[in-house]
C-alpha positions as CSV (number, residue, x, y, z in Angstrom):
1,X,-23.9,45.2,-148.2
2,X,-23.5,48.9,-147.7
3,X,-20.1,50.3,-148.9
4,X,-18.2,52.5,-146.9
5,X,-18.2,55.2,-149.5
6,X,-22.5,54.5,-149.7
7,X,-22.7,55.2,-145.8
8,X,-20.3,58.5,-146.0
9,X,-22.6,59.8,-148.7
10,X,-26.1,58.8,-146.9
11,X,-25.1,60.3,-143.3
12,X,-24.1,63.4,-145.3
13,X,-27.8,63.9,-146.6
14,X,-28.8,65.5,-143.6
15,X,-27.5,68.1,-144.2
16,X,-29.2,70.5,-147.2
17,X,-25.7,71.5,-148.8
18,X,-25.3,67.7,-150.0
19,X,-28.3,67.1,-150.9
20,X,-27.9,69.5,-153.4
21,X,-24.6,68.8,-154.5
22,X,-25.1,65.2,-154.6
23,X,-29.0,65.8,-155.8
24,X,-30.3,63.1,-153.7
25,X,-32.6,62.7,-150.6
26,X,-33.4,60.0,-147.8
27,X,-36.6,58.1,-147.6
28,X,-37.4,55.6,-145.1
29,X,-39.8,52.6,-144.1
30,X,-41.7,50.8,-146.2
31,X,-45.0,52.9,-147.1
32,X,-42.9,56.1,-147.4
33,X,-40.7,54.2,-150.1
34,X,-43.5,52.8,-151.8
35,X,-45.4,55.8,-152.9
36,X,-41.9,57.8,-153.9
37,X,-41.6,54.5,-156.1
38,X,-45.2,54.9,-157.4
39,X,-44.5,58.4,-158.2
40,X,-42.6,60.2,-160.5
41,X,-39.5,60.6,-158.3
42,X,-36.7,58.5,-160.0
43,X,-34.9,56.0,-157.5
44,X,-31.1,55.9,-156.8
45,X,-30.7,53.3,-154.6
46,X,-32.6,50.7,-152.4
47,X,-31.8,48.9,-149.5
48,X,-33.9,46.9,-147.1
49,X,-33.1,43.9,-144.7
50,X,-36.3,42.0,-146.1
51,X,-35.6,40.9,-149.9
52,X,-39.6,40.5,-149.9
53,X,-40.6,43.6,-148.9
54,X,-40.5,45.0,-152.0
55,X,-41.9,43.5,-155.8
56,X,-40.0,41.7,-157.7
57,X,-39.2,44.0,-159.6
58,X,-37.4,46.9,-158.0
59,X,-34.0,46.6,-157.5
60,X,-32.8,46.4,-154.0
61,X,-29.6,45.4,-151.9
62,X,-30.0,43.4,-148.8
63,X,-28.8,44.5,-145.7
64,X,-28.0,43.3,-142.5
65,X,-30.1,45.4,-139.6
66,X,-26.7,46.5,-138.2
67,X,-25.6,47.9,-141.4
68,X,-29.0,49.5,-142.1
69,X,-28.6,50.8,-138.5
70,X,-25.6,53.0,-139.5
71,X,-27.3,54.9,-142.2
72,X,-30.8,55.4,-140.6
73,X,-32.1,58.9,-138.9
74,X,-34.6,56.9,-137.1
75,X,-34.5,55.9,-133.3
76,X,-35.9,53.1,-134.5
77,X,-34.3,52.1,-137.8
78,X,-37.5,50.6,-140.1
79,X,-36.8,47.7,-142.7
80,X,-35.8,49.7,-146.0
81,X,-34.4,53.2,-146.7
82,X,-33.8,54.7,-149.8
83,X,-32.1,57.5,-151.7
84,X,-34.3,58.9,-154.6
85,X,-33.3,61.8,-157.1
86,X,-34.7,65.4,-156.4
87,X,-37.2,66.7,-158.1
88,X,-37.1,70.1,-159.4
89,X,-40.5,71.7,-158.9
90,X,-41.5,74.5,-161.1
91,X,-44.6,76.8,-160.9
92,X,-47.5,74.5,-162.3
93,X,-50.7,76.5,-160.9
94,X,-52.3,80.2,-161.6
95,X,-55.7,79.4,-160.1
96,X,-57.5,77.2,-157.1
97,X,-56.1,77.4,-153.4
98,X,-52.2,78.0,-153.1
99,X,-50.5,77.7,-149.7
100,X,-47.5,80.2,-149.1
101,X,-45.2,79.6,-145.9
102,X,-42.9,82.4,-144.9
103,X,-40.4,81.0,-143.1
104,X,-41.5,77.6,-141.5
105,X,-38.3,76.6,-139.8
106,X,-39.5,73.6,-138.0
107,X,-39.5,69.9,-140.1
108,X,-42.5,68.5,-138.6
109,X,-44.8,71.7,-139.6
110,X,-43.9,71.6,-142.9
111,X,-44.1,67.6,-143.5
112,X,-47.7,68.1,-141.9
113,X,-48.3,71.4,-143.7
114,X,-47.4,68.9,-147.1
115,X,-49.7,66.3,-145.9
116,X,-52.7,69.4,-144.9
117,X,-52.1,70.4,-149.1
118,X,-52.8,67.0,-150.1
119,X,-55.0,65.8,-148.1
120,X,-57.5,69.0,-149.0
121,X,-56.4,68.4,-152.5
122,X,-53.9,72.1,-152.7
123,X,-51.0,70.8,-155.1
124,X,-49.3,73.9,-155.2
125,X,-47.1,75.3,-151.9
126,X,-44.8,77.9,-152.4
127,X,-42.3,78.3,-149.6
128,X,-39.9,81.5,-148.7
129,X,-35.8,80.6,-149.3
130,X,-35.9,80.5,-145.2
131,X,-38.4,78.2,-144.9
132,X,-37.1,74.4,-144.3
133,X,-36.2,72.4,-147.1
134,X,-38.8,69.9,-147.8
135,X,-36.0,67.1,-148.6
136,X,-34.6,67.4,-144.6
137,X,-35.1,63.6,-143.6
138,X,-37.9,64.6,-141.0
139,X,-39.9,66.5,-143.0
140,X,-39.8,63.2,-145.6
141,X,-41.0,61.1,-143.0
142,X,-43.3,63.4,-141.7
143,X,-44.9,64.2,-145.1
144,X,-45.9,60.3,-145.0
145,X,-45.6,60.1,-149.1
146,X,-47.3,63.3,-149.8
147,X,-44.4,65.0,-150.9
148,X,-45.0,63.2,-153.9
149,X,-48.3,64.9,-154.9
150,X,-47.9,68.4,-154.2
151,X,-45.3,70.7,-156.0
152,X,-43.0,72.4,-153.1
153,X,-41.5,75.6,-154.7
154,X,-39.0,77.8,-153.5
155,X,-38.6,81.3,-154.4
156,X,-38.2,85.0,-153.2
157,X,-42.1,85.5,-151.8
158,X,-42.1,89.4,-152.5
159,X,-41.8,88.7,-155.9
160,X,-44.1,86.2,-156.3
161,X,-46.9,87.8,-154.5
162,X,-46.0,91.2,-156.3
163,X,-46.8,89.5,-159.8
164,X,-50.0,86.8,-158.8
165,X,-53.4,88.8,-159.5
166,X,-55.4,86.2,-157.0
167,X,-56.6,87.6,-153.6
168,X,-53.6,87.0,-151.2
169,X,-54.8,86.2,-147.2
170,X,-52.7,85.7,-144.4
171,X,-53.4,84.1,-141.0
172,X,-52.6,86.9,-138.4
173,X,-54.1,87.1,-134.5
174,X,-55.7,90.6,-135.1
175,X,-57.3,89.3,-138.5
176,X,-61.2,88.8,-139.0
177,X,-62.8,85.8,-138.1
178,X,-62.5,83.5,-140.5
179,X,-66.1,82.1,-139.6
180,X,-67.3,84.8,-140.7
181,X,-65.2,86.0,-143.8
182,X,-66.0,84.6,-147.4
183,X,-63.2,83.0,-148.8
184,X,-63.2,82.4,-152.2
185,X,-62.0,79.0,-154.3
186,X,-59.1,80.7,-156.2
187,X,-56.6,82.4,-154.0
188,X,-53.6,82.4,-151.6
189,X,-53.3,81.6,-147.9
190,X,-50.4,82.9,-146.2
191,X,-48.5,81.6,-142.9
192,X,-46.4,82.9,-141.1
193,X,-43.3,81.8,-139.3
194,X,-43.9,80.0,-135.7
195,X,-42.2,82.3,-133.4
196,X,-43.0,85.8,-135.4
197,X,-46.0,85.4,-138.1
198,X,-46.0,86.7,-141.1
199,X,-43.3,89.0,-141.7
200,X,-44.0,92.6,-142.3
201,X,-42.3,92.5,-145.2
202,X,-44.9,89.8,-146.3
203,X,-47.5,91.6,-144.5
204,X,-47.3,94.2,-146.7
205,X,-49.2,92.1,-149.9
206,X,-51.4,90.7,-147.9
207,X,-55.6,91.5,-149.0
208,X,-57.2,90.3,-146.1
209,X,-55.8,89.6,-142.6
210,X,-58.2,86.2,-141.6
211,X,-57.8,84.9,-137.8
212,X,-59.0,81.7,-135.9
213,X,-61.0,83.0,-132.8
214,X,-60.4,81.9,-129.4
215,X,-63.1,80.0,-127.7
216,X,-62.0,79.8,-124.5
217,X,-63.3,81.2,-121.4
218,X,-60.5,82.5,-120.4
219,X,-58.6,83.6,-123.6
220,X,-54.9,83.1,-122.5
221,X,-53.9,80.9,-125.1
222,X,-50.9,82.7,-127.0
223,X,-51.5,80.6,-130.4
224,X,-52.1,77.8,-132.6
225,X,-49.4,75.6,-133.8
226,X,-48.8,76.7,-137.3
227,X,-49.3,73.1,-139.1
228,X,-52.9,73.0,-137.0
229,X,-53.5,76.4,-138.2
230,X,-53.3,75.9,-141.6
231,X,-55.7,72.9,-141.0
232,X,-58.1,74.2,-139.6
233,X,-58.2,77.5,-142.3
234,X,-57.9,74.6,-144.9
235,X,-60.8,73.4,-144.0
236,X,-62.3,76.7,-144.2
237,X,-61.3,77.2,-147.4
238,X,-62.7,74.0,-148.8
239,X,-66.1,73.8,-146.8
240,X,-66.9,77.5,-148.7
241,X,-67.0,75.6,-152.2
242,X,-70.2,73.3,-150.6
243,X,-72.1,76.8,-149.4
């Protein structure tokens, strides 16, 4: 059963200012749970409508699926959600391929953009104070686990990028191809927000301006999603290291 003070403080984790103050975040369905609990992320609390879905060994309430119903942020609520202790990330790379996001607003980019980091093995992302917080509920789900093998860091991006000595790129329209740019194992790819790019503030430390041409015969497409950007000059990136 699900205590009345339990739900208060789950629907209150959408929200980022109680998630902080409580230090907990919301993880949902069985796969997403699973690797959090695989992880080093330390679990609060478990509750699932299925006492087997689980091993033995974790500890778990059992739930109706009207109770579990109340607490989810799914349409469709899945069999288990979970509240797991924040991590607190910390600065663990000086070298290989870093992703930095300048204000990403929107959930789903950055749960993708997480799952783009580790699924081309980047473990470091380094996110502006405006970009969405990586504990939001949709960017949890959207991440699909990932979260829990890539260090998301927060911090003021002018003074980061005014202290790193690796070449810093950024993904601008007017940039040079990236097809035809060599792009080197150690350094950092800047993106920029989905409505305005890269800030010019940002801008401003950037080495080299790379850009995804246009194929198109008639070259009236504005842009590229931001999370399909950073795939595609991802894969860049990594497909340099086998030339």
């Amino acid at each position: 059963m699900i205590s009345k003070r339990q739900i208060k403080i789950i629907t209150s984790l959408h929200q980022k200012k109680y998630r902080k103050s409580t230090g907990l975040f919301v993880a949902e369905g069985k796969k997403v749970i699973q690797e959090f609990l695989d992880s080093s992320f330390e679990l609060d609390t478990l509750f699932t409508t299925d006492e087997f879905l689980f091993e033995e060994n974790v500890d778990a309430t059992l739930v109706s699926e009207a109770e579990l119903k109340k607490v989810s942020f799914l349409k469709t609520p899945n069999k288990a959600l979970a509240l797991f202790k924040i991590h607190e990330a910390t600065f663990s790379q000086q070298k290989g391929l870093i992703v930095v996001l300048d204000a990403i607003r929107d959930p789903g980019n950055l749960g993708t953009i997480i799952r783009l980091c580790d699924w081309f093995g980047v473990k470091q992302l380094v996110c502006s104070e405006t970009t969405v917080d990586c504990y939001n509920p949709k960017v949890i789900q959207a991440t699909m686990g990932s979260l829990t093998r890539v260090e998301v860091v927060y911090t003021d991006l002018s003074t980061y990028l005014s202290e790193t000595n690796l070449p810093i790129f950024g993904a601008f329209m007017d940039g040079t191809n990236v097809y035809k740019t060599n792009l080197p194992k150690d350094g950092i790819l800047v993106m920029g927000n989905e409505a305005n790019g890269v800030s010019e503030e940002i801008s401003t430390f950037i080495t080299e301006k790379i850009a995804i041409p246009r194929f198109g015969d008639f070259q009236q497409t504005e842009s590229l999603n931001v999370a399909m950007a950073t795939g595609i000059l991802l894969n860049e990136f990594k497909r340099m290291e086998f030339t």
